[in-house]
Phi, psi and omega in degrees: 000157206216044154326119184234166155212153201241143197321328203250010163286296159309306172293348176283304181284354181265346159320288185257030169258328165250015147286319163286321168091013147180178208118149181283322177163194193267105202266153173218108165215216239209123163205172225251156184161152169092126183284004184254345186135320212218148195236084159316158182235105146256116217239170151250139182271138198246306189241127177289148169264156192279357173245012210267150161244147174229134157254117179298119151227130195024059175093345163278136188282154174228117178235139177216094180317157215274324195279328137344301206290012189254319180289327200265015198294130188064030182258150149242130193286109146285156141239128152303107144251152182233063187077219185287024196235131188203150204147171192278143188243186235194078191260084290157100190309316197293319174300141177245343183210165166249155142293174161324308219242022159071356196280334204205172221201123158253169191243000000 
């Protein structure tokens, strides 16, 4: 399996896992949303679920629940700033389309 996140994603979540002062690391999943279908979801974790995968990247937990990781496979995480604007981008190999207006994704 194959997760990636690039240096300025990690230091942006290690940024707020110790501004939140605990938690395991960063879930990255999936959810129905949206005109292409599918959404990311990003949450913070105290505990792993009994279906959970955990990925070490670059110092960061990365957890991806099972029914995720198959959509989620080769992806990588950024974060962006763009002038007054910044967030995390999403490069996910597995996508085939996008909407328009960038909230959701089909496979």
């Amino acid at each position: 399996m194959s997760i990636s996140m690039t240096p300025a994603a990690a230091d942006r979540v290690k940024s707020f896992l110790d501004n939140r002062g605990k938690g395991i690391g960063l879930r990255l999943g999936l959810k129905t949303s949206g005109c292409s279908g599918m959404a990311y979801v990003l949450e913070f974790v105290d505990e792993l679920n009994e279906d959970d995968e955990l990925f070490e990247v670059n110092g960061v937990n990365i957890i991806i629940d099972a029914k995720s990781l198959i959509y989620l496979e080769g992806i990588e995480l950024d974060f962006v700033k763009e002038g007054l604007n910044e967030g995390f981008q999403f490069n996910n190999p597995n996508a085939k389309g996008e909407c328009g207006c960038g909230e959701s994704f089909t496979v």
